[in-house]
C-alpha positions in Angstrom: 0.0 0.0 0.0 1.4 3.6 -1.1 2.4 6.0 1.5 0.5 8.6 -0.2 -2.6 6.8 -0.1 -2.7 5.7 3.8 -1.9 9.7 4.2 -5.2 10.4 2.2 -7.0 7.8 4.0 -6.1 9.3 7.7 -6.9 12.5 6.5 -10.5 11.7 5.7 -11.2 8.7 8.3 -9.0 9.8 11.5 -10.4 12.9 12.1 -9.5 16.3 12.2 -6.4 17.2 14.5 -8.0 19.0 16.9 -10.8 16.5 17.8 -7.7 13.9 18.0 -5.7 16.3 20.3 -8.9 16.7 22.6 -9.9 13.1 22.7 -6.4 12.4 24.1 -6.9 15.1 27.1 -8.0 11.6 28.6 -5.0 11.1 29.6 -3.8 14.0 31.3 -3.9 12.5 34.8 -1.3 10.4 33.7 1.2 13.0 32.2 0.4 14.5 35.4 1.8 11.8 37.6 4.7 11.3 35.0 5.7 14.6 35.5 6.0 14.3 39.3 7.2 10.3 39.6 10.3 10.9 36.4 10.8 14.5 35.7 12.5 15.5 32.6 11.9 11.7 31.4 11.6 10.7 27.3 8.5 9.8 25.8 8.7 7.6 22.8 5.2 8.1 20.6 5.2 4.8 18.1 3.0 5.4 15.0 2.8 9.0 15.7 0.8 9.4 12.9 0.2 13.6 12.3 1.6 14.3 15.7 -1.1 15.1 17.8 0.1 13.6 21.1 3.7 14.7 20.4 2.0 18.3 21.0 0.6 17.6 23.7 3.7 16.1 25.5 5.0 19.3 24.6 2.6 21.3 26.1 3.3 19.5 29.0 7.0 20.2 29.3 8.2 16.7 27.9 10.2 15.6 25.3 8.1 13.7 22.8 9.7 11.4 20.1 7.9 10.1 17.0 8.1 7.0 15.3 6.2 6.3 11.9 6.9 4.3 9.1 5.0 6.8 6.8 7.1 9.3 5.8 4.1 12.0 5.0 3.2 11.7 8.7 6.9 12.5 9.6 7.4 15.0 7.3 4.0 16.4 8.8 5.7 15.9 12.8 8.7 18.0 11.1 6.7 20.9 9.7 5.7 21.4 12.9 8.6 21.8 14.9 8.2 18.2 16.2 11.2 15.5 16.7 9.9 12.4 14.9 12.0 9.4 13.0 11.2 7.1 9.5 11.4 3.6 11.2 9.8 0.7 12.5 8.4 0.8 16.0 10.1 -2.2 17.1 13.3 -1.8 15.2 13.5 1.6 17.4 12.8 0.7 20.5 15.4 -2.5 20.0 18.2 0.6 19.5 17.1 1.8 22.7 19.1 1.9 26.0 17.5 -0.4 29.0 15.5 1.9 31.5 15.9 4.9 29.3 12.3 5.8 28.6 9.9 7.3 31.0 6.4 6.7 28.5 6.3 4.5 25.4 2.5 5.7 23.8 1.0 3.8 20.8 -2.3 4.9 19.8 -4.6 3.1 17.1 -0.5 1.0 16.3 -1.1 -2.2 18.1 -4.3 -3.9 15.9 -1.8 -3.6 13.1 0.6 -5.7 14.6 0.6 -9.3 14.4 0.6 -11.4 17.7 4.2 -12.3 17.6 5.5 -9.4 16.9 3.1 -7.7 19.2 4.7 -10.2 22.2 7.9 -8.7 21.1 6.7 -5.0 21.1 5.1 -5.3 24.7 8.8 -7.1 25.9 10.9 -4.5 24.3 8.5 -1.3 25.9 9.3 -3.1 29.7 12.9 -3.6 28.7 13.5 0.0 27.7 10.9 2.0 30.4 12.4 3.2 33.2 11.3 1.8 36.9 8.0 3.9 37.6 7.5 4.8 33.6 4.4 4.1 31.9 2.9 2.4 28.5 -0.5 3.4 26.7 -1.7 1.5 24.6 -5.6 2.6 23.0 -7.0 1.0 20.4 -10.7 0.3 18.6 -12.9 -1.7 21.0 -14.5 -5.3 20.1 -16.8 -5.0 22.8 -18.5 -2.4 20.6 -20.3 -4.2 17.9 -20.5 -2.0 15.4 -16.7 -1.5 15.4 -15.7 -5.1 15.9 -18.0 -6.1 12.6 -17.8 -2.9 10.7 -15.8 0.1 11.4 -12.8 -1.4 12.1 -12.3 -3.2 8.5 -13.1 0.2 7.4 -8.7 0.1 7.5 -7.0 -2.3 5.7 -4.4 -2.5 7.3 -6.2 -3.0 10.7 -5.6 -7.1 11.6 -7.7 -7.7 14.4 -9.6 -6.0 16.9 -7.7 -6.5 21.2 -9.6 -8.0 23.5 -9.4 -5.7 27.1 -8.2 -9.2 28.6 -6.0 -9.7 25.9 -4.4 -6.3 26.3 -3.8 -7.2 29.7 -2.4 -10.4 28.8 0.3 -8.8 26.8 1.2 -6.4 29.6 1.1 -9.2 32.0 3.6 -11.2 29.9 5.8 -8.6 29.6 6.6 -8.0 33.4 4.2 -5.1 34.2 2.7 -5.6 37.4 0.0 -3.0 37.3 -2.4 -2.4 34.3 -5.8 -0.9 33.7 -8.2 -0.2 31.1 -9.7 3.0 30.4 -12.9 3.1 27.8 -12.8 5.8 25.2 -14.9 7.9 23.2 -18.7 6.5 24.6 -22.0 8.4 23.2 -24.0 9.1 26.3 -26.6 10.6 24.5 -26.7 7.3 22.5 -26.7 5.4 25.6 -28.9 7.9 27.4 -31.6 7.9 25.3 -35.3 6.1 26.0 -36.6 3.6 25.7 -33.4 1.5 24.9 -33.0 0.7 21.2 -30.9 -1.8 19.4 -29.0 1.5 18.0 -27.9 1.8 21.4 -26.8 -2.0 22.1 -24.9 -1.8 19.4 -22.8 1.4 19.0 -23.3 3.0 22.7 -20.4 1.2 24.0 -17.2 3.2 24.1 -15.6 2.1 20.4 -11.6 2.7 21.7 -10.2 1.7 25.1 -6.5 1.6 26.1 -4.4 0.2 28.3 -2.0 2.0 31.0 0.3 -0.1 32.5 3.3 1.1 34.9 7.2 -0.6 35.5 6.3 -0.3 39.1 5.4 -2.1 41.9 4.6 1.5 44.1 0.9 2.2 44.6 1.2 5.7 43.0 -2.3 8.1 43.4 -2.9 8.2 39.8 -4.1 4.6 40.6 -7.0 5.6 42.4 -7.7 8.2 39.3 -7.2 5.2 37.0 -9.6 3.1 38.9 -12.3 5.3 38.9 -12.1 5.9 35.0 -12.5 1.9 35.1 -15.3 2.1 37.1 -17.1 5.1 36.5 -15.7 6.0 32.9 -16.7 4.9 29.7 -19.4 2.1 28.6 -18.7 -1.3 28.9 -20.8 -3.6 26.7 -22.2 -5.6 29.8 -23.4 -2.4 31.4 -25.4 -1.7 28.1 -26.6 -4.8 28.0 -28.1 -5.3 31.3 -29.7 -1.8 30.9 -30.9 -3.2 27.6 -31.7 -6.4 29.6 -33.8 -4.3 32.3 -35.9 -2.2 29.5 -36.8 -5.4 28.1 -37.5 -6.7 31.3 -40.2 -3.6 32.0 -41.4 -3.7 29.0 -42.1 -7.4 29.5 -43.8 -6.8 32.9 -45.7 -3.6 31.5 -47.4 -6.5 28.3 -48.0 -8.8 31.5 -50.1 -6.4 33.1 -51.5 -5.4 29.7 -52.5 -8.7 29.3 -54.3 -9.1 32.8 -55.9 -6.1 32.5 -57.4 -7.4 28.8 -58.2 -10.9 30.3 -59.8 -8.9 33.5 -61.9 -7.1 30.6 -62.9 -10.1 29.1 -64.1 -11.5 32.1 -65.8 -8.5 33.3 -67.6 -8.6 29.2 -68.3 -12.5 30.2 -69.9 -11.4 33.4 -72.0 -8.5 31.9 -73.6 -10.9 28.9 -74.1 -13.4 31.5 -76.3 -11.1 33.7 -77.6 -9.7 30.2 -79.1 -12.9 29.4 -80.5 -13.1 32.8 -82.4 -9.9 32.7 -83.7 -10.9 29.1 -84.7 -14.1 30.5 -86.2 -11.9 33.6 -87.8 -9.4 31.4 -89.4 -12.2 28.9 -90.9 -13.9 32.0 -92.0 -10.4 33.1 -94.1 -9.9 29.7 -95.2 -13.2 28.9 -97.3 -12.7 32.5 -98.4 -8.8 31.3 -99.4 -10.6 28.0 -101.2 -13.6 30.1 -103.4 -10.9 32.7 -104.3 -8.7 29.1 -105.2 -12.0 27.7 -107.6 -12.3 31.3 -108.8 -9.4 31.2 -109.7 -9.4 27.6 -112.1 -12.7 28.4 -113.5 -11.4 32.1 -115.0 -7.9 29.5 -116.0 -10.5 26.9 -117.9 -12.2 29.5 -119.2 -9.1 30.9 -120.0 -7.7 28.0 -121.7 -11.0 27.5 -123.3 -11.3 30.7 -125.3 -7.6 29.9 -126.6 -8.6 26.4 -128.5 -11.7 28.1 -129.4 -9.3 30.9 -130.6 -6.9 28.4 -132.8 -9.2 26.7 -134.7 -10.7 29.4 -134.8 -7.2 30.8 -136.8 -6.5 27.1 -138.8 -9.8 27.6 -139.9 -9.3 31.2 -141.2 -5.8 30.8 -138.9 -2.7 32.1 -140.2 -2.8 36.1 -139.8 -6.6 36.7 -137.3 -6.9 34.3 -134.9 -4.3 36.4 -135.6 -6.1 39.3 -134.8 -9.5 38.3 -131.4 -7.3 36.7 -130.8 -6.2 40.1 -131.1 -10.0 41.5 -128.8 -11.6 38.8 -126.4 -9.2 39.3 -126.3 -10.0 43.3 -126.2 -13.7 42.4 -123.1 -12.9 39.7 -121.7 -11.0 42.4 -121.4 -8.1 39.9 
């Protein structure tokens, strides 16, 4: 791959240099305690790429030293006043002096490194760091799965994305005694957001994280600093999933209630038509009786009705004197 062409591609895909040089106030605590534990010490910056941390060791009164293999990233450390070399990171640090280094930085260098020569790189940083000096190490994070299955392949020369543990393991290896992991460049308001989405599963967690690991066996205060960040900082992909996990959990116990309250409904319908079809039966009892005492009614006036013709007639056959009076008697004896 041409020079020119990885320069192009860091151009448009690394970022502007400010954003770069801000992300990395991150690790300010740390050139901090440097500053105090191994004044006046060497920091070696491997892959040191347009020279953004090289600045910023600058800034803080150190003496910053760039390795690339590019030579448009060099010549870019140069035109800035910055003291950077054309050469292999490992090939350098093999010219080095034991114990002559008070930082060895790498930052988005070690997932192009194969594992060998990675075992090789993280043995020649302990060799050449002073007692007390310190190694960072960030790169993309797999625990992000949008960057493990997509971003990261977005460079080809990436080779494969570093486990935390496996960072760790490395260090380990090498002879240093105390590491951490810090997690880098999180979206909260990604994370933040609600409900939960899988938007947020997937790319909330922090996409870099980097190692920090000290030639040391003193408990130095940055530690507690360092701790923290590992606590408190960044997103790690099991805090994003159990938040996940818990949404889904609510949102399961919300549909449960949902579902009670729908069956309670039903039952309550089930209920109502029941004592529907009670009252209907009530109510057809109810008129089949109204229509039974018309229906007597109807036949007790027919009778009467009846009952006064005959009267009538023998009242016209008997003569109107007699004929009222035997009226009057019939009447008594019908009880009308």
């Amino acid at each position: 791959m041409s020079q020119d062409f990885y320069w192009e591609f860091e151009q448009i895909y690394r970022g502007p240099e400010f954003l770069i040089k801000g992300r990395l106030q991150a690790y300010q605590p740390v050139l901090d305690h440097l500053r105090e534990a191994l004044p006046d010490c060497v920091a070696v910056d491997v892959g040191c790429g347009r020279g953004e941390w090289l600045t910023l060791l600058s800034e803080n009164g150190f003496r910053g030293i760039g390795v690339d293999t590019n030579e448009s990233m060099v010549q870019r450390c140069h035109a800035q006043g910055l003291e950077a070399h054309l050469a292999d990171a490992l090939a350098y640090l093999q010219s080095c002096s034991s114990d002559s280094l008070g930082m060895v930085t790498g930052f988005h260098i070690v997932e192009h490194i194969p594992g060998d020569k990675l075992q090789a790189l993280f043995a020649e940083v302990y060799r050449v760091l002073r007692p007390g000096g310190v190694v960072i190490f960030e790169t993309p994070n797999p625990e992000n799965l949008l960057v493990s299955t997509a971003s990261f392949y977005l460079d080809p020369t990436h080779l494969h994305p570093l486990p935390r543990q496996l960072l760790q393991f490395y260090a380990q290896w090498a002879g240093f005694s105390q590491s951490f992991i810090l997690r880098l460049q999180e979206q909260r308001e990604l994370y933040e957001q609600a409900p939960e989405t899988l938007k947020s599963v997937l790319g909330a967690v922090s996409p870099d994280h980097a190692l920090v690991a000290f030639k040391s066996d003193q408990h130095w205060p940055v530690y507690e600093t360092l701790v923290q960040h590992e606590h408190d900082g960044g997103l790690s992909q099991q805090v994003v999933l159990e938040r996940f996990d818990a949404g889904l959990q609510r949102e399961r116990m919300q549909l449960a209630q949902l579902q009670q309250q729908v069956a309670d409904l039903h039952d309550s319908v089930a209920s109502l038509t029941a004592e529907t079809a009670h009252l209907q039966g009530r109510l057809t009892e109810v008129e089949a009786r109204q229509h039974s005492a018309r229906d007597v009614q109807e036949a007790r006036r027919a009778h009467d009705l009846q009952q006064d013709e005959r009267l009538s007639n023998i009242e016209q056959a008997l003569g109107k004197t007699f004929g009222t009076r035997v009226r009057r008697k019939l009447k008594a004896l019908l009880g009308r």
